[in-house]
ROFIFI-746630 format. One line per field, with one value per residue (C-alpha): residue number from 1; x, y, z. Coordinates in Angstrom, 3 decimals, m for minus. Layout:
resi <- (NUM | ...)
X <- (X | ...)
Y <- (Y | ...)
Z <- (Z | ...)
REM end
This chain:
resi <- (1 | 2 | 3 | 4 | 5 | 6 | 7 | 8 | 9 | 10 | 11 | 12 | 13 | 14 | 15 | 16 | 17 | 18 | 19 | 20 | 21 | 22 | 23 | 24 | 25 | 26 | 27 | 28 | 29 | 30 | 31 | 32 | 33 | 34 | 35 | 36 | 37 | 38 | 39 | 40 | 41 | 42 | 43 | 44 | 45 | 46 | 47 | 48 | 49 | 50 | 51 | 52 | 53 | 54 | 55 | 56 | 57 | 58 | 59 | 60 | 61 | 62 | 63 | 64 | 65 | 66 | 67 | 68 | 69 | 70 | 71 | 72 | 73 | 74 | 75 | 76 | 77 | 78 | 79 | 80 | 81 | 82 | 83 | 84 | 85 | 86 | 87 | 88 | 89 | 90 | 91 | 92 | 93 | 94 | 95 | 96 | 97 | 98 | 99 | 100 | 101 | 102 | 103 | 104 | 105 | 106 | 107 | 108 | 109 | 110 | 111 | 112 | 113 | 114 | 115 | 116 | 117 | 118 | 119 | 120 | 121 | 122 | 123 | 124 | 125 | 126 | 127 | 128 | 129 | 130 | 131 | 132 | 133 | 134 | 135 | 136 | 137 | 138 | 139 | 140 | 141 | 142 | 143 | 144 | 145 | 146 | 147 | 148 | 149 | 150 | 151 | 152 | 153 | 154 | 155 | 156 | 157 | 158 | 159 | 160 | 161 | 162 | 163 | 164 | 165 | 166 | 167 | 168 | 169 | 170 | 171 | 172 | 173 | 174 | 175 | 176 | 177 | 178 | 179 | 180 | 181 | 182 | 183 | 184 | 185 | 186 | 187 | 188 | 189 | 190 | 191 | 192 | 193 | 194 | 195 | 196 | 197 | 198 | 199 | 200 | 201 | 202 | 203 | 204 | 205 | 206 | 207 | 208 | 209 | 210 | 211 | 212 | 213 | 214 | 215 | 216 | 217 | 218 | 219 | 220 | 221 | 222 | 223 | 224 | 225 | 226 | 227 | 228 | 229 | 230 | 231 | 232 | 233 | 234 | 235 | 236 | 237 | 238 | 239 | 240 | 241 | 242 | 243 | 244 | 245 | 246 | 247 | 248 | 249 | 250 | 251 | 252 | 253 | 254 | 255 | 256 | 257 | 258 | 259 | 260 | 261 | 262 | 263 | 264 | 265 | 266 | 267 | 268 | 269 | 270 | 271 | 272 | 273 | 274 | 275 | 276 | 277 | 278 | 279 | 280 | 281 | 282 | 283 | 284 | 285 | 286 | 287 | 288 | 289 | 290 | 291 | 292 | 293 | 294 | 295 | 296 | 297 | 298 | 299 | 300 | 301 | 302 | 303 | 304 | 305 | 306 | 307 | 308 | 309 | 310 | 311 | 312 | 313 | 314 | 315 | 316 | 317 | 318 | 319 | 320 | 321 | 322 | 323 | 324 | 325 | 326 | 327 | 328 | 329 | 330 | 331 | 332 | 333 | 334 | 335 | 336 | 337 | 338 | 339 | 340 | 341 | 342 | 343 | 344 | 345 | 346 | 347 | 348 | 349 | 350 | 351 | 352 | 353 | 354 | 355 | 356 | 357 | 358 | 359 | 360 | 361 | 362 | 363 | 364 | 365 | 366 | 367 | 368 | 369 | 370 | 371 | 372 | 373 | 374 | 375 | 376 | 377 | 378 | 379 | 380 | 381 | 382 | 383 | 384 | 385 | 386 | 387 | 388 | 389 | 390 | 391 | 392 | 393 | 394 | 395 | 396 | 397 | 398 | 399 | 400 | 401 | 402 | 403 | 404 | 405 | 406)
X <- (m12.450 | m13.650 | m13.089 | m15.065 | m12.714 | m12.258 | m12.345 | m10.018 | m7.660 | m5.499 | m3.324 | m6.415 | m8.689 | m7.409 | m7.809 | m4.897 | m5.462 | m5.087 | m1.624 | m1.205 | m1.958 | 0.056 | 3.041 | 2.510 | 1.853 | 5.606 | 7.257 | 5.820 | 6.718 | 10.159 | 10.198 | 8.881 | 11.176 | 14.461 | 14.168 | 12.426 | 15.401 | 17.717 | 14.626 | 15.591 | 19.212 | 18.921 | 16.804 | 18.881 | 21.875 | 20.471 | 18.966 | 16.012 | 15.514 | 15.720 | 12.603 | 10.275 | 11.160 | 7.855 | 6.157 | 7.667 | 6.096 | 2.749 | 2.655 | 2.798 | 0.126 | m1.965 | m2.302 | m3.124 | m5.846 | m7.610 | m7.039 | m8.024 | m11.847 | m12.650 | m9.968 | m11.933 | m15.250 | m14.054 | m12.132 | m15.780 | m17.315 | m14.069 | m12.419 | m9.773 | m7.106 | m7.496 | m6.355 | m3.689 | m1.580 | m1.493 | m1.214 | 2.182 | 3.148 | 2.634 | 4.347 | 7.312 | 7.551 | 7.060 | 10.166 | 12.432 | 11.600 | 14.028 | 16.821 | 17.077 | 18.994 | 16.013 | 14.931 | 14.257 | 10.352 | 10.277 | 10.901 | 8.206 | 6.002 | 7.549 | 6.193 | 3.024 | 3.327 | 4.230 | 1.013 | m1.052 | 0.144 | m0.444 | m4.019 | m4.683 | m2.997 | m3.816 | m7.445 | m7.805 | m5.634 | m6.995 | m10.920 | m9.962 | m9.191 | m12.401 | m13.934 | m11.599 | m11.946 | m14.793 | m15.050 | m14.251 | m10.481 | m10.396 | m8.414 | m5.453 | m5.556 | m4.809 | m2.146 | m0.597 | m1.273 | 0.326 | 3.221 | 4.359 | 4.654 | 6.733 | 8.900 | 8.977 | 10.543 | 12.920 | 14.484 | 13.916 | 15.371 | 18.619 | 18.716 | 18.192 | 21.567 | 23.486 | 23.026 | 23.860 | 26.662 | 27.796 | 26.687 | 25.477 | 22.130 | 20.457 | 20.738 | 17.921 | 15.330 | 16.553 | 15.681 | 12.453 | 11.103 | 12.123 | 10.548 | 7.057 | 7.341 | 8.134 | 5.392 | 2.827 | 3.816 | 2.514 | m0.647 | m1.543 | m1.327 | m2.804 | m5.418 | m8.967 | m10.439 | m13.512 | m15.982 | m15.391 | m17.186 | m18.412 | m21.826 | m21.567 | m23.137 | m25.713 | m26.119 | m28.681 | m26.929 | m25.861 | m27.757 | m24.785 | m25.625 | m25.985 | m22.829 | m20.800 | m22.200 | m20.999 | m17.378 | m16.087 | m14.770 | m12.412 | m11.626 | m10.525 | m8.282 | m6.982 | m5.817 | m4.308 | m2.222 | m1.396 | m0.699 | 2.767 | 3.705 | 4.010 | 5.962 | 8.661 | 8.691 | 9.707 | 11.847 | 13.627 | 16.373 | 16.861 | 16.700 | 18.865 | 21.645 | 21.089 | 21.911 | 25.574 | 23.878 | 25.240 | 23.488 | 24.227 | 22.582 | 19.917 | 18.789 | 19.566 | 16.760 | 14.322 | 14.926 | 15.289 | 12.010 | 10.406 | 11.632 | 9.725 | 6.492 | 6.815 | 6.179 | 4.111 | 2.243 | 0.899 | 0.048 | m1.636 | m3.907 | m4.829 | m5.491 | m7.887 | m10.040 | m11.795 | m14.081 | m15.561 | m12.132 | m11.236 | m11.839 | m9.882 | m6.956 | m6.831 | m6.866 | m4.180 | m1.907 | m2.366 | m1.724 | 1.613 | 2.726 | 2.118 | 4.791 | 7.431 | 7.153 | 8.022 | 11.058 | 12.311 | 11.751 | 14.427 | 16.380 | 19.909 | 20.849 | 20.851 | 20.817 | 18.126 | 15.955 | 16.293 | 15.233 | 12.579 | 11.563 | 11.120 | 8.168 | 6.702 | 6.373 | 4.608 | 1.771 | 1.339 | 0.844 | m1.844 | m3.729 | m3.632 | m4.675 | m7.419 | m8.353 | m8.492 | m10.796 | m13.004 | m13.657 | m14.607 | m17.542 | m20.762 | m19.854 | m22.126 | m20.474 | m19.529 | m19.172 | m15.789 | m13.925 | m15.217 | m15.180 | m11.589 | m10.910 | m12.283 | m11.167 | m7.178 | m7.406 | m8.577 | m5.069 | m3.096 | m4.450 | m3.321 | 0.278 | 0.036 | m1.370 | 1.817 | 4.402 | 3.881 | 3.645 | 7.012 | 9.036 | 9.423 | 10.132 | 12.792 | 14.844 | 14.586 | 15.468 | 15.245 | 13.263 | 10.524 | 8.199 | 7.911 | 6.344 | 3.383 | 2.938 | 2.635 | 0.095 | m1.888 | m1.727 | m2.546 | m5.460 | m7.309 | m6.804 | m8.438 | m11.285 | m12.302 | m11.809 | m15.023 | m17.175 | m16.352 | m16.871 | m20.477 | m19.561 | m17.142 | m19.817 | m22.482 | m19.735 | m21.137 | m19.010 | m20.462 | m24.289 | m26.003 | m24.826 | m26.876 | m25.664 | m26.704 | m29.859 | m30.829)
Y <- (m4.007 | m7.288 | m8.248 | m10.531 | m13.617 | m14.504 | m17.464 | m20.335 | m19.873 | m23.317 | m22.591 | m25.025 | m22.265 | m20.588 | m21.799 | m22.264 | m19.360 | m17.094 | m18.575 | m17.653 | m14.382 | m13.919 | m15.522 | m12.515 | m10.183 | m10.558 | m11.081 | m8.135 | m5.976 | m7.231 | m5.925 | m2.440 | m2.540 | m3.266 | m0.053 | 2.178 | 3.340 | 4.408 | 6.051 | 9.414 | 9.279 | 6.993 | 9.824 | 12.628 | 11.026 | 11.408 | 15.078 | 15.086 | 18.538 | 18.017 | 20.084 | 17.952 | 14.731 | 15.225 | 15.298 | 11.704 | 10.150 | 12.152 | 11.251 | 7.469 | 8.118 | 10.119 | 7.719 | 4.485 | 7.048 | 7.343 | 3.676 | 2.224 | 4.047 | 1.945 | m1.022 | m2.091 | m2.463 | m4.260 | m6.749 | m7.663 | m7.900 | m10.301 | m11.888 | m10.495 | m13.005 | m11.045 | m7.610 | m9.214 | m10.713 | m7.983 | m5.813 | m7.316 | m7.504 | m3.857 | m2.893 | m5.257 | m3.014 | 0.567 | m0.891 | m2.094 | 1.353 | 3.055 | 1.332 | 3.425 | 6.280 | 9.173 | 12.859 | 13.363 | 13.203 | 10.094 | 8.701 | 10.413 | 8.349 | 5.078 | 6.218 | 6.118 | 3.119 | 1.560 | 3.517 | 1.931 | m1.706 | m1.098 | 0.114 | m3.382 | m5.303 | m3.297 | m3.421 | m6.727 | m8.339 | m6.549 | m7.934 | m11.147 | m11.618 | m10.956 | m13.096 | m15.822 | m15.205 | m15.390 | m12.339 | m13.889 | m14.671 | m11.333 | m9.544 | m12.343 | m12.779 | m8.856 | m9.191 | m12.068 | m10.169 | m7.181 | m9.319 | m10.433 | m6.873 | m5.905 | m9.297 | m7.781 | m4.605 | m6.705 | m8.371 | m6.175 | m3.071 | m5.469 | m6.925 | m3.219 | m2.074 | m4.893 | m5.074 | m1.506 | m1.234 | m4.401 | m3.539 | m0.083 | 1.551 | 0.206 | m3.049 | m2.634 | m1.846 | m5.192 | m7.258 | m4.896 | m6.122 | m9.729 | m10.213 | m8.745 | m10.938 | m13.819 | m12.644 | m12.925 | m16.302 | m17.279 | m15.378 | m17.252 | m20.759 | m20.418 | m17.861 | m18.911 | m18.244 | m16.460 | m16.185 | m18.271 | m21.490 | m20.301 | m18.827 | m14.969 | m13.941 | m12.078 | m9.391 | m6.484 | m3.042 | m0.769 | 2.132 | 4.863 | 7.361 | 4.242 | 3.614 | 6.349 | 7.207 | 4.473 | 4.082 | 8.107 | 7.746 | 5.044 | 6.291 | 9.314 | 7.545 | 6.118 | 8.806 | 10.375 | 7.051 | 6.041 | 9.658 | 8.766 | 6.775 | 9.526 | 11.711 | 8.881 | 8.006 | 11.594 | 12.043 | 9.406 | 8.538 | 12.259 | 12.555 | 9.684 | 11.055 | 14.505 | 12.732 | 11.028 | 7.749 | 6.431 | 3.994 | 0.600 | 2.546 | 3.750 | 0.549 | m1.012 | 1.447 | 0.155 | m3.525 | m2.221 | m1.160 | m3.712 | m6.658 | m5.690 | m4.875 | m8.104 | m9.302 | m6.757 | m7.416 | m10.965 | m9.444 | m6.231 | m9.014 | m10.956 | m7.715 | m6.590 | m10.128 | m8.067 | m6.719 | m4.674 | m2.769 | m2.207 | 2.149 | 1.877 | 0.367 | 1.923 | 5.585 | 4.431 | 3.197 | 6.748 | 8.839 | 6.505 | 7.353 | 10.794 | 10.958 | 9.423 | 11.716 | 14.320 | 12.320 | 12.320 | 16.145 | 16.449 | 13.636 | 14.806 | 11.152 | 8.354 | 5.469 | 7.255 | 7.787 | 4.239 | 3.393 | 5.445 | 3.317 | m0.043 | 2.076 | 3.328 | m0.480 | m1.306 | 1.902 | 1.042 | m2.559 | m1.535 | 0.718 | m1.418 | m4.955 | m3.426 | m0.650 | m2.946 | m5.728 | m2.842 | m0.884 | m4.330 | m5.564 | m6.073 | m5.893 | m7.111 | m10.372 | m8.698 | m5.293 | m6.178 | m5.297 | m1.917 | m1.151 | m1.366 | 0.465 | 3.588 | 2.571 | 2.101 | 4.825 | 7.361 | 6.438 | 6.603 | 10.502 | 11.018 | 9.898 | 12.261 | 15.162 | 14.626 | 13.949 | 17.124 | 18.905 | 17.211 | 18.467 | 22.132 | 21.225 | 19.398 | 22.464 | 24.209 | 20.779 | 17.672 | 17.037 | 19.649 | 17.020 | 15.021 | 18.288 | 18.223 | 14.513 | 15.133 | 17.603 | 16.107 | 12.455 | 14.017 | 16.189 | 13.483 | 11.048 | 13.800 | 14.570 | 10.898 | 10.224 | 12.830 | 10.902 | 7.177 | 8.348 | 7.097 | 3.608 | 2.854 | 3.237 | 1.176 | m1.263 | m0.335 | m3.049 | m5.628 | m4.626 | m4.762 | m1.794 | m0.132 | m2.764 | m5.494 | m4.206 | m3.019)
Z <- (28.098 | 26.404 | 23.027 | 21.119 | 20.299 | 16.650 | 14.920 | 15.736 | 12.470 | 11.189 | 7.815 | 6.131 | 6.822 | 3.354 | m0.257 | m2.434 | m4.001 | m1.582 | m1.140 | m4.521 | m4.098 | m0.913 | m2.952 | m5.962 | m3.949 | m2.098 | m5.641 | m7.161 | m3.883 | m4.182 | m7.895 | m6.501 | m3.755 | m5.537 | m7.341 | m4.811 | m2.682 | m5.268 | m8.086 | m7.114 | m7.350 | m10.745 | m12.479 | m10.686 | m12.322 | m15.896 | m15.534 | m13.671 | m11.751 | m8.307 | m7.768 | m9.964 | m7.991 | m6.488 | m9.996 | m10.943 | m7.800 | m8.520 | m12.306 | m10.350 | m8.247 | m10.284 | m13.197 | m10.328 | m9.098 | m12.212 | m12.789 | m10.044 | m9.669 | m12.811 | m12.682 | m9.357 | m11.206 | m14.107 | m11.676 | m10.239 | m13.888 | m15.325 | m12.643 | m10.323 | m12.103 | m15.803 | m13.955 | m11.519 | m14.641 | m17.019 | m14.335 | m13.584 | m16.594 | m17.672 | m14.582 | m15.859 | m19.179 | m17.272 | m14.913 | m17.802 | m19.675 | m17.714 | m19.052 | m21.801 | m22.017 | m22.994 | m22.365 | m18.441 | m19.330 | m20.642 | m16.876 | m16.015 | m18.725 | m17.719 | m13.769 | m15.673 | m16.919 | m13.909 | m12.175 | m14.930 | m13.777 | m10.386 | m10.383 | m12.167 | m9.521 | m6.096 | m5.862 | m7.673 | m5.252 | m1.997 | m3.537 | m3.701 | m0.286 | 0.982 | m2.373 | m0.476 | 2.757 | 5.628 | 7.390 | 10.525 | 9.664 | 7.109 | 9.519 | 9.567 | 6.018 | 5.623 | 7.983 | 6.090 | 2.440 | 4.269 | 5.648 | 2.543 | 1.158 | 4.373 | 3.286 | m0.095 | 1.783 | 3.461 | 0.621 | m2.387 | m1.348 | 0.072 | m3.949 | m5.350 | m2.683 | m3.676 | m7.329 | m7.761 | m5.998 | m7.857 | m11.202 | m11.368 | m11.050 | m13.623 | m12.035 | m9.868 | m12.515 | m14.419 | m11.614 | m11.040 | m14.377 | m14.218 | m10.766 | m12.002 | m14.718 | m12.208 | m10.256 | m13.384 | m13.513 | m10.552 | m10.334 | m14.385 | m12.387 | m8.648 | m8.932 | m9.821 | m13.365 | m11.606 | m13.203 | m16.094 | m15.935 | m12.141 | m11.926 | m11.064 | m7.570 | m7.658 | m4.635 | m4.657 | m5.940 | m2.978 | m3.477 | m3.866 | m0.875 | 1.543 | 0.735 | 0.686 | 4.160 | 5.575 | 3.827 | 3.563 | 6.311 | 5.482 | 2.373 | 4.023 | 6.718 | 3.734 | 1.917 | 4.741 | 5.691 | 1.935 | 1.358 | 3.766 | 0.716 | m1.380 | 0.834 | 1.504 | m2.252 | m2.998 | 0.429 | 2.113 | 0.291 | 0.244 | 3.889 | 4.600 | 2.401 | 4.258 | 7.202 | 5.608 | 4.329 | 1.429 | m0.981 | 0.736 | 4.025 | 2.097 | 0.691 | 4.097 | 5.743 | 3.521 | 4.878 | 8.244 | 7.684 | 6.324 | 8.671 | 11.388 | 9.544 | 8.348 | 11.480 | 13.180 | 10.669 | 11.399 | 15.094 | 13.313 | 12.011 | 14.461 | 16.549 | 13.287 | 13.773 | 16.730 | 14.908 | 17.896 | 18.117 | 15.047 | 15.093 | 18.058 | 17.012 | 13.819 | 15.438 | 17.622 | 14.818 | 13.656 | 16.406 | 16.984 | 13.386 | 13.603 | 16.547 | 14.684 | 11.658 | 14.532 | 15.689 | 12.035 | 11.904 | 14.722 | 14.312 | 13.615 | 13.583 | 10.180 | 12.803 | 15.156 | 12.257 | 11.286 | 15.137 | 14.317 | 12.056 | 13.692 | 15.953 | 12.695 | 11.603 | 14.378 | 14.043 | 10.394 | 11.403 | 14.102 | 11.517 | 7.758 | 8.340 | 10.477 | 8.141 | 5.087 | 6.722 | 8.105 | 4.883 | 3.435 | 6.527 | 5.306 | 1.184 | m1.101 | m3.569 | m6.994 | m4.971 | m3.876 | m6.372 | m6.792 | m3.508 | m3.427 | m6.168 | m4.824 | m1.117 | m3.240 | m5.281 | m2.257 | m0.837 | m4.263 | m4.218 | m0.826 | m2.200 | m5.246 | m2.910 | m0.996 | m3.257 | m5.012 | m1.764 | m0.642 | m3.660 | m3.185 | 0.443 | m0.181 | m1.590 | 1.679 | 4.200 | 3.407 | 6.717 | 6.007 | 3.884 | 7.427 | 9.257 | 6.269 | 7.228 | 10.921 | 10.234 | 8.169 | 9.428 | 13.031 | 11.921 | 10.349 | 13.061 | 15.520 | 12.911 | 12.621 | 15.548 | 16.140 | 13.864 | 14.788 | 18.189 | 18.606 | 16.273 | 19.235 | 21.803 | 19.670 | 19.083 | 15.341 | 13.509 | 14.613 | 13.043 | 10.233 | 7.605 | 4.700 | 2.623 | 4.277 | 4.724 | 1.281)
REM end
């Protein structure tokens, strides 16, 4: 097999900005992270049915759905900066929100709020990298935007263990909010004011059927893969404390986790800058997922299932860096934007799909939500699999697409 060699890549080959970006993007997944592990048990603790945990990740999901299929747009039309920073900071006040002592639906309306703040940042963010970015180092720079989530998983959920078993908690969601505020910061000085003061580009409109005949695919990969998030958000701490974890080993999963995607990462991205394999090695991160979500289903184990997890890392690094610099070949300037949005909020339905699916599992075992994820995760990777069959053979990346063309 011979792959087409990528661009020799030097840290000079990015703009300041996209440091920036990489730099928010970890903050504000440290913010998310600190709270993520122990959300269940916080909202358990003040009254929230155990059966509706699956609605509080939904209401999440659902709301970043509907806000990212127009958030993306807007993005291209004022400038990804003026979505990134008040997305932060409305995800700052949906964090701190659960500080106060209310009725168990009012959680469920701060989950909104934080949905609200992350369809602003998500697809804004994602855009900008291939604003920044030449399509020949795209793959790397997804790697290294992905990498400093997974770093954002290594150290956030280790803050969120430690401050509540220190303080309580609430601690977590205090140092959720001031990190997304921190993170605001940073995006309001490095990123660029596009378009203000910058001429606009102007690319020829995508006709719609061009387009969605080329991308559907991707947007359906995505909502499968993204959909995992849902199902974890719902189950895993859950799981883990079916399994005898308590909540230092819970938290501690999470940065298990996350240090190894860090730095599978960086590989999953150079891997992605092959343009020519990119279907493959997306399919394969797939189908290497799917088997761990069976391992998890008959793990009997808290420290195999947290094995587990270091082989997981390295699937989802194989499939995201390439999946995101994929969906993205061939997009018009001033497209980018909105082609996220719908390529973001595909995924964040996925997560809602599965988060409601996961709760009334969850009564039965608290491994049954990982048997839906197998099944679904597998299915699509055979069904795509089907149609991307003749791109692999054409080596179809690589050409000229619809867009490029109209």
């Amino acid at each position: 097999m011979i792959l087409k060699r990528a661009t020799k890549w030097t840290t000079a080959s990015y703009p300041v900005a996209f440091w920036g970006a990489l730099v928010a993007s970890f903050i504000v997944q440290t913010g998310f992270g600190a709270i993520l592990p122990l959300l269940p048990q916080f909202v358990r603790d003040r009254g929230f049915p155990l059966a509706d945990m699956g609605t509080l990740a939904a209401s999440y999901a659902a709301v970043s759905f509907v806000g990212q299929t127009g958030l993306g747009s807007l993005a291209d039309r004022w400038g990804k900066k003026w979505l990134i920073v008040p997305g932060c900071l409305i995800e700052a006040v949906g964090t701190a929100g659960f500080l106060l002592h209310m009725r168990p639906w009012f959680y469920i309306v701060m989950r909104v709020v934080q949905g609200l703040g992350s369809a602003a940042v998500i697809p804004a963010a994602q855009a900008l990298v291939a604003d920044l970015i030449h399509e020949s180092l795209r793959g790397r720079a997804y790697g290294l935007i992905a990498a400093s989530s997974s770093a954002g998983f290594v150290v956030g959920p280790l803050i969120g263990g430690m401050a509540a078993a220190g303080f309580g908690l609430g601690a977590p969601f205090v140092a959720g909010a001031g990190l997304n505020l921190v993170a605001a910061s940073v995006a309001l000085i490095t990123l660029p004011r596009l378009w203000r003061g910058q001429p606009r580009p102007v690319a020829p409109k995508p006709a719609f059927k061009p387009l969605m005949t080329r991308l559907w695919p991707y947007f359906v990969v995505m909502g499968a893969w993204m959909g995992l998030a849902g199902l974890y958000d719902t189950s895993w701490s859950l799981y883990m404390q079916s399994l005898g974890a308590g909540k230092w080993i819970i938290g501690l999963s999470f940065t298990l986790f996350g240090l190894p995607l860090l730095i599978f990462n960086v590989l999953g991205g150079r891997l992605a800058d092959y343009r020519s394999e990119r279907h493959r090695i997306i399919l394969g991160g797939m189908l290497l997922q799917t088997a761990t979500l069976i391992l998890y289903v008959v793990s009997h184990s808290m420290g195999f299932s947290i094995a587990v997890t270091v082989v997981e890392a390295a699937a989802m690094s194989l499939t995201g860096p390439a999946l995101s610099a994929a969906v993205m070949h061939g997009i018009p300037d001033g497209y980018t934007g909105m082609v996220q949005g719908w390529f973001q909020a595909s995924g964040t339905l996925g997560a809602a799909i599965l988060a409601l699916a996961s709760g009334p599992l969850l009564v039965e075992r608290a491994s049954h939500p990982f048997i839906l994820g197998a099944a679904v995760l597998g299915a699509t990777t055979l069904g795509i699999a089907l149609v991307w069959k003749p791109w692999r053979s054409n080596r179809g990346s690589d050409t000229p697409t619809p867009l490029q063309e109209s």
